[in-house]
OpenMM code with the backbone's topology and positions (N, CA, C; nanometers):
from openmm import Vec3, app, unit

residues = "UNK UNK UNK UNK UNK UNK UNK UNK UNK UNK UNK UNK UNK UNK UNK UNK UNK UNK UNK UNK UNK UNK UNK UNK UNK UNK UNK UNK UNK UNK UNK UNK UNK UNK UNK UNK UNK UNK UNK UNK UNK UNK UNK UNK UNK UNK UNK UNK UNK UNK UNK UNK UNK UNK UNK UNK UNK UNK UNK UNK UNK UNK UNK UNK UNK UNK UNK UNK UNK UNK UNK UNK UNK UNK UNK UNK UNK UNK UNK UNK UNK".split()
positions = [
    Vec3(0.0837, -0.1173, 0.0000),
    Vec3(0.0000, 0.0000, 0.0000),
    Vec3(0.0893, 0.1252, 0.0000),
    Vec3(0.0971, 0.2015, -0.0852),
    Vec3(0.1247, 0.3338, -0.0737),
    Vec3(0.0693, 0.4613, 0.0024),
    Vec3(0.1477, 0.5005, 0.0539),
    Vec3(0.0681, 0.5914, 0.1317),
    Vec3(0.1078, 0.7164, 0.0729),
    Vec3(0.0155, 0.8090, 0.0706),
    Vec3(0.0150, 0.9891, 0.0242),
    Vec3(0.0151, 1.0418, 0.1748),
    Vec3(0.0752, 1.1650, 0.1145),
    Vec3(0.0739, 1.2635, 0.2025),
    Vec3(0.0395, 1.3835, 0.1648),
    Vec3(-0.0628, 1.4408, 0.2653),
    Vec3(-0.1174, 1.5484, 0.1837),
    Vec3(-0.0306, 1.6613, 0.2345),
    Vec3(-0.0066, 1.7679, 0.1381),
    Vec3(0.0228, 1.9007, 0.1131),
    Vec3(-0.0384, 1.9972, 0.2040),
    Vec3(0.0191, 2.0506, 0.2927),
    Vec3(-0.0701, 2.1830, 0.3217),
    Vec3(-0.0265, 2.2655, 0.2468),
    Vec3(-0.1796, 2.3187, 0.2528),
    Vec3(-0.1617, 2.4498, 0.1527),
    Vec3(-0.1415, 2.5756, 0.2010),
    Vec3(0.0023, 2.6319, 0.1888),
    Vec3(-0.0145, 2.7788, 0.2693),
    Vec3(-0.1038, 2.8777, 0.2424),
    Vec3(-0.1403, 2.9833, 0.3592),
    Vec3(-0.2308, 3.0606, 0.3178),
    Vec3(-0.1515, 3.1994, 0.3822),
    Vec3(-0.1284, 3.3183, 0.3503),
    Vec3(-0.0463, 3.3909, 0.3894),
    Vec3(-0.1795, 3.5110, 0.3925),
    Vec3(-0.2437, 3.5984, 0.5229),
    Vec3(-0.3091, 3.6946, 0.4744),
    Vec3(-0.2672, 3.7955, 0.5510),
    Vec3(-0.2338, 3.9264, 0.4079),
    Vec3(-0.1900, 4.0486, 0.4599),
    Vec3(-0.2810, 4.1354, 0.4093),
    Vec3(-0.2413, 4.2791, 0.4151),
    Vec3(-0.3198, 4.3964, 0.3777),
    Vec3(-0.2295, 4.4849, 0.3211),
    Vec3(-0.3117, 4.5445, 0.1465),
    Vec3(-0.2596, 4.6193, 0.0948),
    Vec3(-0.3585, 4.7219, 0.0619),
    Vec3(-0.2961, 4.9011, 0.1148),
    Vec3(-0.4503, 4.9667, 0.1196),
    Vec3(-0.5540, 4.9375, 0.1906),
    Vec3(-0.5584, 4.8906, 0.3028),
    Vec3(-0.6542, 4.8555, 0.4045),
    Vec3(-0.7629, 4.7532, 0.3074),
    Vec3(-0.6959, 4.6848, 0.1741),
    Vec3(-0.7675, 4.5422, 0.1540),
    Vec3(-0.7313, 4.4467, 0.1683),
    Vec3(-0.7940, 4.3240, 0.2054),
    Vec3(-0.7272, 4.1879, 0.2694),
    Vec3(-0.7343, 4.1373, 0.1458),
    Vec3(-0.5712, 4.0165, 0.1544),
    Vec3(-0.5475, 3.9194, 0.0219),
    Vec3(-0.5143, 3.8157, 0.0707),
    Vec3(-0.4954, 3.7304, 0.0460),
    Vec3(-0.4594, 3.5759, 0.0612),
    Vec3(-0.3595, 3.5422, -0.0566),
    Vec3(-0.2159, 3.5099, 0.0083),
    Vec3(-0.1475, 3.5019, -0.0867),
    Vec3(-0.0802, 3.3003, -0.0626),
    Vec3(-0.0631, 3.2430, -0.1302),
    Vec3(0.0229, 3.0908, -0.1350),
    Vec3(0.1409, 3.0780, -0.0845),
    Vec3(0.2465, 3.1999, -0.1547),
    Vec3(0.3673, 3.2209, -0.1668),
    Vec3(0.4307, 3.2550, -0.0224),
    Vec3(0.5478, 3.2653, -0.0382),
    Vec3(0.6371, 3.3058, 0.1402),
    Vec3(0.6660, 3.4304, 0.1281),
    Vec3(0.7018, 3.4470, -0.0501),
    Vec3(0.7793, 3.5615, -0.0395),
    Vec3(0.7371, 3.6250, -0.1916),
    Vec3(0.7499, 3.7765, -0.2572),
    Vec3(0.6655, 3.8192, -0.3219),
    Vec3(0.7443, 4.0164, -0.3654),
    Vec3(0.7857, 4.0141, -0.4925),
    Vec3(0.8449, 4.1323, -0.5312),
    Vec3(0.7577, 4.2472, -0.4819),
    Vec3(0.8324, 4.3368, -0.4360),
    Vec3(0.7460, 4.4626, -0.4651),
    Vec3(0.6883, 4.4681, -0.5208),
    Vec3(0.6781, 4.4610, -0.7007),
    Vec3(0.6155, 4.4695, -0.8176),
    Vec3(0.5045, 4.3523, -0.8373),
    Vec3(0.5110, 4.2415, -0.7812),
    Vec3(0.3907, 4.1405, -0.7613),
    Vec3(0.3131, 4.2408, -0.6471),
    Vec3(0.3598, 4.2700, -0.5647),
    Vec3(0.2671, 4.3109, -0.4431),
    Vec3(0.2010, 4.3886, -0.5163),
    Vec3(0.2492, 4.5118, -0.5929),
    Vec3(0.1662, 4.6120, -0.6211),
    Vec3(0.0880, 4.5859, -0.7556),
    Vec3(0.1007, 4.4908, -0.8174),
    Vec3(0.0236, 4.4584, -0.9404),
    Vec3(-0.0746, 4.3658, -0.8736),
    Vec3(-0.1004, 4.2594, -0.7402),
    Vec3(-0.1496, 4.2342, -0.6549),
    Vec3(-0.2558, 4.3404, -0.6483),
    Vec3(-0.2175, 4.3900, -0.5701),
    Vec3(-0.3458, 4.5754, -0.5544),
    Vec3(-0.3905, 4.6374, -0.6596),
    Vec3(-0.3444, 4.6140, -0.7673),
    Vec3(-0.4059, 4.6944, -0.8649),
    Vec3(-0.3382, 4.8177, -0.8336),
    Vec3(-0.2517, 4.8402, -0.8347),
    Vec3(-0.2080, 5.0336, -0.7836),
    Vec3(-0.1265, 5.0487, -0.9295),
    Vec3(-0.1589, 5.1977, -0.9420),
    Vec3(-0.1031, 5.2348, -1.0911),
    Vec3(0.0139, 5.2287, -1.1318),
    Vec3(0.0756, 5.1886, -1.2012),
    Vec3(0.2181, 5.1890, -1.2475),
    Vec3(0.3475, 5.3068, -1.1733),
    Vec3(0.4214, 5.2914, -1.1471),
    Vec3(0.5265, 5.3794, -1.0334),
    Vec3(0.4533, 5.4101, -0.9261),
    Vec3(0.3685, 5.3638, -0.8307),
    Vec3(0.3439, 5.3889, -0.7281),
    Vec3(0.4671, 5.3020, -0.6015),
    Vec3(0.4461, 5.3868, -0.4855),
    Vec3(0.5598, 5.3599, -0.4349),
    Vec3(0.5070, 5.2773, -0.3283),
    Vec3(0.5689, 5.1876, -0.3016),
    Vec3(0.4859, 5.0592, -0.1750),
    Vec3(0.5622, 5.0284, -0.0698),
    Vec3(0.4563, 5.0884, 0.0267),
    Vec3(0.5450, 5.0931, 0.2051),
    Vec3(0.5206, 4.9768, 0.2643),
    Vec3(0.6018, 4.8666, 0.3536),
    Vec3(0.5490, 4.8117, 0.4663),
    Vec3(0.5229, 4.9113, 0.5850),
    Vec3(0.4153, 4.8682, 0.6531),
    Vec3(0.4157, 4.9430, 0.8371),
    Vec3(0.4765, 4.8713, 0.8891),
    Vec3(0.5488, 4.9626, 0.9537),
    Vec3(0.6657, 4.8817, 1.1043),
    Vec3(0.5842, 4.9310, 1.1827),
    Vec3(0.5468, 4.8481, 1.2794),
    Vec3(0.5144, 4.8837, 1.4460),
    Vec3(0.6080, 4.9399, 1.4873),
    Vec3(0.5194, 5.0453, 1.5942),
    Vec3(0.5973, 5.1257, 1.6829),
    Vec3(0.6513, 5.2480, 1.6271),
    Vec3(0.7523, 5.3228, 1.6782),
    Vec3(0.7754, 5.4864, 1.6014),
    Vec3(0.8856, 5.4913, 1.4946),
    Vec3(0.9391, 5.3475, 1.4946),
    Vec3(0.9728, 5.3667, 1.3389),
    Vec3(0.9590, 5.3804, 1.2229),
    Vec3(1.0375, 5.4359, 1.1335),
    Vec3(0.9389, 5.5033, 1.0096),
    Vec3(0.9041, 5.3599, 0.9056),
    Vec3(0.8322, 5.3769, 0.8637),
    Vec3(0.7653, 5.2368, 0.7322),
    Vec3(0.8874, 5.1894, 0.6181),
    Vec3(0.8828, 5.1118, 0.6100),
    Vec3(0.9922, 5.0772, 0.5126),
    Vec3(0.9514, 5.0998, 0.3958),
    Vec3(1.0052, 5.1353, 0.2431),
    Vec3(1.0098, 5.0868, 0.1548),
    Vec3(1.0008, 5.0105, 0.0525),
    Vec3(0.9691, 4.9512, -0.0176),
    Vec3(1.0111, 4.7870, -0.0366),
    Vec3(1.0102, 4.8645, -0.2519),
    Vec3(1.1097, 4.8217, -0.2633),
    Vec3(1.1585, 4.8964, -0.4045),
    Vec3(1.0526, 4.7876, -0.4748),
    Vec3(1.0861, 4.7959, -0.6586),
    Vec3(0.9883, 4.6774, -0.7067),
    Vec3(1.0586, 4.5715, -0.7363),
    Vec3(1.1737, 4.5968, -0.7327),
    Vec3(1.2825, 4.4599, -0.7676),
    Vec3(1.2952, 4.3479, -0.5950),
    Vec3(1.2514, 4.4113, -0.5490),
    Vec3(1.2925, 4.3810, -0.3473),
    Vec3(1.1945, 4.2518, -0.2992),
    Vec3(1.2703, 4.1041, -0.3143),
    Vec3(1.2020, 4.0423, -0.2524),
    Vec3(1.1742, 4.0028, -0.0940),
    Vec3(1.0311, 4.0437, -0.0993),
    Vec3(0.9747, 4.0746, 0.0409),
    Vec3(0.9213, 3.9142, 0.1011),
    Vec3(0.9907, 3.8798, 0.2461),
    Vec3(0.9461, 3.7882, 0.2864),
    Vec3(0.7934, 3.8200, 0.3884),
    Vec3(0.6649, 3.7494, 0.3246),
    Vec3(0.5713, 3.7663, 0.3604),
    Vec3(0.5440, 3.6803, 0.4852),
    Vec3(0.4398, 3.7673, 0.6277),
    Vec3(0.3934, 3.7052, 0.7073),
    Vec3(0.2180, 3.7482, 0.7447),
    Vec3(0.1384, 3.6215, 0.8072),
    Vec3(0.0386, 3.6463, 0.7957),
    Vec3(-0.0012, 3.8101, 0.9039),
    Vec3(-0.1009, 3.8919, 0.8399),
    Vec3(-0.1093, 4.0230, 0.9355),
    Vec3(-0.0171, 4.1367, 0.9199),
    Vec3(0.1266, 4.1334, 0.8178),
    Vec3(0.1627, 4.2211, 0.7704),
    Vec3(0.0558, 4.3425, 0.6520),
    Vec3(0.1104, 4.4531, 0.6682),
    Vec3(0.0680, 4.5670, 0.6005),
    Vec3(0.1204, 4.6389, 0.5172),
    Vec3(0.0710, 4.6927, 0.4335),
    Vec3(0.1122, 4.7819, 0.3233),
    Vec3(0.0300, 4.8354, 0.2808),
    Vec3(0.1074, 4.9610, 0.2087),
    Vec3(0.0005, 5.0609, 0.1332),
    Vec3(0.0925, 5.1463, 0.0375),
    Vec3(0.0013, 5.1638, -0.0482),
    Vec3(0.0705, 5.2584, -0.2029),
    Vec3(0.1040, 5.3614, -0.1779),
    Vec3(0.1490, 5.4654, -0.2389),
    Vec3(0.1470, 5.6312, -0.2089),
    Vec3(0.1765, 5.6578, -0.3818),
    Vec3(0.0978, 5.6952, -0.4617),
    Vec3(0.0826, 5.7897, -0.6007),
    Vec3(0.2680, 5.8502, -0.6393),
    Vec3(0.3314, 5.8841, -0.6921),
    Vec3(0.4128, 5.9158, -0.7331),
    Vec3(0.3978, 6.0798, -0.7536),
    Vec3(0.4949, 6.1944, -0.6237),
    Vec3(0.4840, 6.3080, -0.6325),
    Vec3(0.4583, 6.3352, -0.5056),
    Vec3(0.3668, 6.2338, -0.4242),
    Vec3(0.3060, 6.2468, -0.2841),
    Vec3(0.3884, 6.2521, -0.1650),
    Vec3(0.5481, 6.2774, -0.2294),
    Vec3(0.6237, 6.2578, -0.0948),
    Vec3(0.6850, 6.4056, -0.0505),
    Vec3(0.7083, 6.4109, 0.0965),
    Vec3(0.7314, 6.5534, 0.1632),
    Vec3(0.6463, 6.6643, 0.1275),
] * unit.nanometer
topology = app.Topology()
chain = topology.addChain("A")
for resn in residues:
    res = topology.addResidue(resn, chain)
    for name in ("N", "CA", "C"):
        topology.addAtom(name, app.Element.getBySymbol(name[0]), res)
């Protein structure tokens, strides 16, 4: 008898723009994240850091290791300072 083993299937859920996604993957380009959201072409995509440090970055080439309850959000191109 052969035996299988089943697969769990990861489920990763974060927030981009205060909308919830469900992603498979661990880890995920800037440029997936933001084509993910639908956000317009050169928009710039922050993680939130807890606490009073400032939000990170995440360029579009930058692979981001994803965890469930992480955050992000776009900002338009021009919108900074």
């Amino acid at each position: 008898m052969v035996q299988v083993q089943k697969q769990h299937q990861l489920h990763i859920n974060i927030e981009i723009d205060s909308r919830h996604y469900q992603v498979n993957v661990e880890r995920m380009t800037g440029s997936q994240l933001l084509a993910l959201a639908g956000a317009a072409a050169g928009n710039q995509l922050f993680r939130e850091t807890p606490g009073p440090e400032e939000d990170q970055a995440v360029q579009p080439a930058q692979v981001v290791e994803l965890h469930s309850g992480e955050k992000f959000y776009t900002v338009p191109v021009g919108n900074f300072g």
